[in-house]
Each structure stands twice: as structure tokens, then as C-alpha cells.
N, C-alpha and C positions, 0 to 999 in steps of 0.2 A: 834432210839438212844439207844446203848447200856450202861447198868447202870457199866457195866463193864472199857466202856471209861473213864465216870463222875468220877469214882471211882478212876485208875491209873493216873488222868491227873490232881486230886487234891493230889493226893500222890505227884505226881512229885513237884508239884509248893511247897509243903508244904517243900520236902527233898529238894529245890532250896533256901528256905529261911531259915531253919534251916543250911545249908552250907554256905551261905553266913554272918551268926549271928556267925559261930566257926572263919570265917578267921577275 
């Protein structure tokens, strides 16, 4: 398991819910 995955795929979910708090 790369720490690189863990890293972008909690980015993603984070910019999913901070996009979802702007609309």
C-alpha cells in the first residue's frame, strides 16, 4: 500500500466535502 494513495484519496474525499459545503 502506497502512502501516496492514502494521501490523494483523503484529499479527494476532503475537496468532495468542502464542494459540497460551498453549493
Amino acid at each position: 500500500m502506497s502512502g501516496g494513495q492514502l494521501y490523494w484519496g483523503l484529499q479527494g474525499l476532503y475537496m468532495k466535502v468542502e464542494f459540497s459545503s460551498l453549493t
